[in-house]
C-alpha positions in Angstrom: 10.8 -1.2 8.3 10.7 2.1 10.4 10.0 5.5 8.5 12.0 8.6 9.4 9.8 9.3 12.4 10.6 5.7 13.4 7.2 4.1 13.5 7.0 0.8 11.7 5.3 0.3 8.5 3.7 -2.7 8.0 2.9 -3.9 4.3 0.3 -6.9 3.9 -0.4 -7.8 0.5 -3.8 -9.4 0.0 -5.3 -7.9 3.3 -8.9 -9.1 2.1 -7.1 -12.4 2.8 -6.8 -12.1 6.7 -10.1 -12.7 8.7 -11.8 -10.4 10.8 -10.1 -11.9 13.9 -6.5 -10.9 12.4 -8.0 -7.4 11.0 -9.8 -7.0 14.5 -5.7 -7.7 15.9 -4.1 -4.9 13.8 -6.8 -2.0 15.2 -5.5 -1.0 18.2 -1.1 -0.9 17.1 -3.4 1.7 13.8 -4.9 3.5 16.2 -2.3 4.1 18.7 0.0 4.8 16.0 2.7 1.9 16.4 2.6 1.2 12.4 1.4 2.4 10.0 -0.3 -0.1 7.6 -0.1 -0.3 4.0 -2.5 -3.0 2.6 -3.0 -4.4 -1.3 -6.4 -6.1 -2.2 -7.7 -6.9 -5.8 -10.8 -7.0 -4.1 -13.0 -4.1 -3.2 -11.8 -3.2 0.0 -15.3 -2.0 1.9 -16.7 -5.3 1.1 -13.7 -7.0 2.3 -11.6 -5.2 4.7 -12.6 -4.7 8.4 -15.0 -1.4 8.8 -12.9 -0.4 11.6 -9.6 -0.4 9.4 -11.3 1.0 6.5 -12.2 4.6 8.5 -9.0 5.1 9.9 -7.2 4.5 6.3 -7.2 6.2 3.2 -8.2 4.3 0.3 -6.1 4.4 -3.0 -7.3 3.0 -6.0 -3.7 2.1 -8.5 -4.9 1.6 -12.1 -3.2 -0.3 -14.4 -0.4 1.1 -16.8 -1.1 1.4 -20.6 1.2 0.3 -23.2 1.8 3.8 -23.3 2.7 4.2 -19.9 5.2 1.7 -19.9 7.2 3.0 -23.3 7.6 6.3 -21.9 8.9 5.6 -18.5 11.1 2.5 -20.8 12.3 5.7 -23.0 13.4 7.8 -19.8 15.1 5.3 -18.4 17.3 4.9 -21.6 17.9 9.1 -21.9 18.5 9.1 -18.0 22.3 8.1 -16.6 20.9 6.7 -14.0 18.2 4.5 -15.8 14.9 4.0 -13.5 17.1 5.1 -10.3 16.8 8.7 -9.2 19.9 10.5 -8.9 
């Protein structure tokens, strides 16, 4: 996928998967700028994500939604012509 400035982004789910080889093989395409990576780990990624990738990222930490979460953004969608889509 290419973002408006048309670099690539590349999404890898499960990073913490991918050994230090395959991390070690993303660095330099980070660092030059070529993509831009988004990775997802359920694990903690300082243990288990290349140094190297870690200090040229940002590190976001999703928590899960509550029930309450969910039954609000359920109730906009139903007031909203649209539903969950922005228009």
């Amino acid at each position: 996928m290419l973002n408006p400035t048309g670099k690539s982004i590349l999404f890898i789910d499960e990073i913490h998967r991918f050994n230090k080889l395959q991390q070690d093989a993303l660095l330099p395409f980070v660092e030059n700028g070529t993509i831009i990576l988004i990775g997802a780990t359920t694990e903690n990624p300082y243990f288990e994500v290349n140094k190297a990738l870690i200090s040229r990222s940002m590190v976001i930490k999703l928590n899960p939604l509550t029930e309450e979460n969910v039954y609000t953004i359920l109730q906009n969608a139903l007031k909203r012509p649209g539903g969950l889509r922005r228009i």
